[in-house]
C-alpha positions as CSV (number, residue, x, y, z in Angstrom):
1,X,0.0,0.0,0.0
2,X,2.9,2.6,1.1
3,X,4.6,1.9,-2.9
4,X,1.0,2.5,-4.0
5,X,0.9,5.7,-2.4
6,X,4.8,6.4,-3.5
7,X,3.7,5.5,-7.0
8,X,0.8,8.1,-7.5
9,X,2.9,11.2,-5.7
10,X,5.8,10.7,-8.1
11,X,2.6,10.6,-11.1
12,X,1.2,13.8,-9.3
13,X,4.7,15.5,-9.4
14,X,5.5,14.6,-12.9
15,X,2.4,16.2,-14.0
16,X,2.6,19.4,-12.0
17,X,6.5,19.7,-13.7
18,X,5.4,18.9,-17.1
19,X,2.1,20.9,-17.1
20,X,2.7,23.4,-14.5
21,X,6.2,24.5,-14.5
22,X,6.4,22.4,-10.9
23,X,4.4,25.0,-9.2
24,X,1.0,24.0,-7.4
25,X,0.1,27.6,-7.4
26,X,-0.4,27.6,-11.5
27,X,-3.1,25.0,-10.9
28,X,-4.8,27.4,-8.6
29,X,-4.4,30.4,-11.3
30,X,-6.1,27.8,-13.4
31,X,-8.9,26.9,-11.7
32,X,-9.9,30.9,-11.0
33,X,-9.9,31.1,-7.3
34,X,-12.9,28.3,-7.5
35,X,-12.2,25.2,-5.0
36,X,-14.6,22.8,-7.1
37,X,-13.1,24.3,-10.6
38,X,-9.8,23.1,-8.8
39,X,-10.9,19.9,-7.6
40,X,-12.0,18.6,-11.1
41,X,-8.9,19.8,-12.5
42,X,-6.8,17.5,-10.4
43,X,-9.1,14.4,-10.8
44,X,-9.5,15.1,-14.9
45,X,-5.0,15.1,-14.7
């Protein structure tokens, strides 16, 4: 279960480098301020 959970944070931080410059904060800007906008935008990646 831990490698599981190893497994999908490396996936998570690959796509915030490749699509966000490796900034969390970008995906915020993207979502608008809007929690739920933000939310989907992280389950659709």
């Amino acid at each position: 279960m831990l490698n599981e959970r190893l497994n999908i944070l490396r996936e998570t931080g690959s796509i915030l480098l490749k699509e966000y410059d490796g900034h969390f904060s970008r995906c915020i800007e993207q979502s608008g301020g809007s929690a739920v906008d933000l939310v989907e935008l992280i389950v659709k990646k």
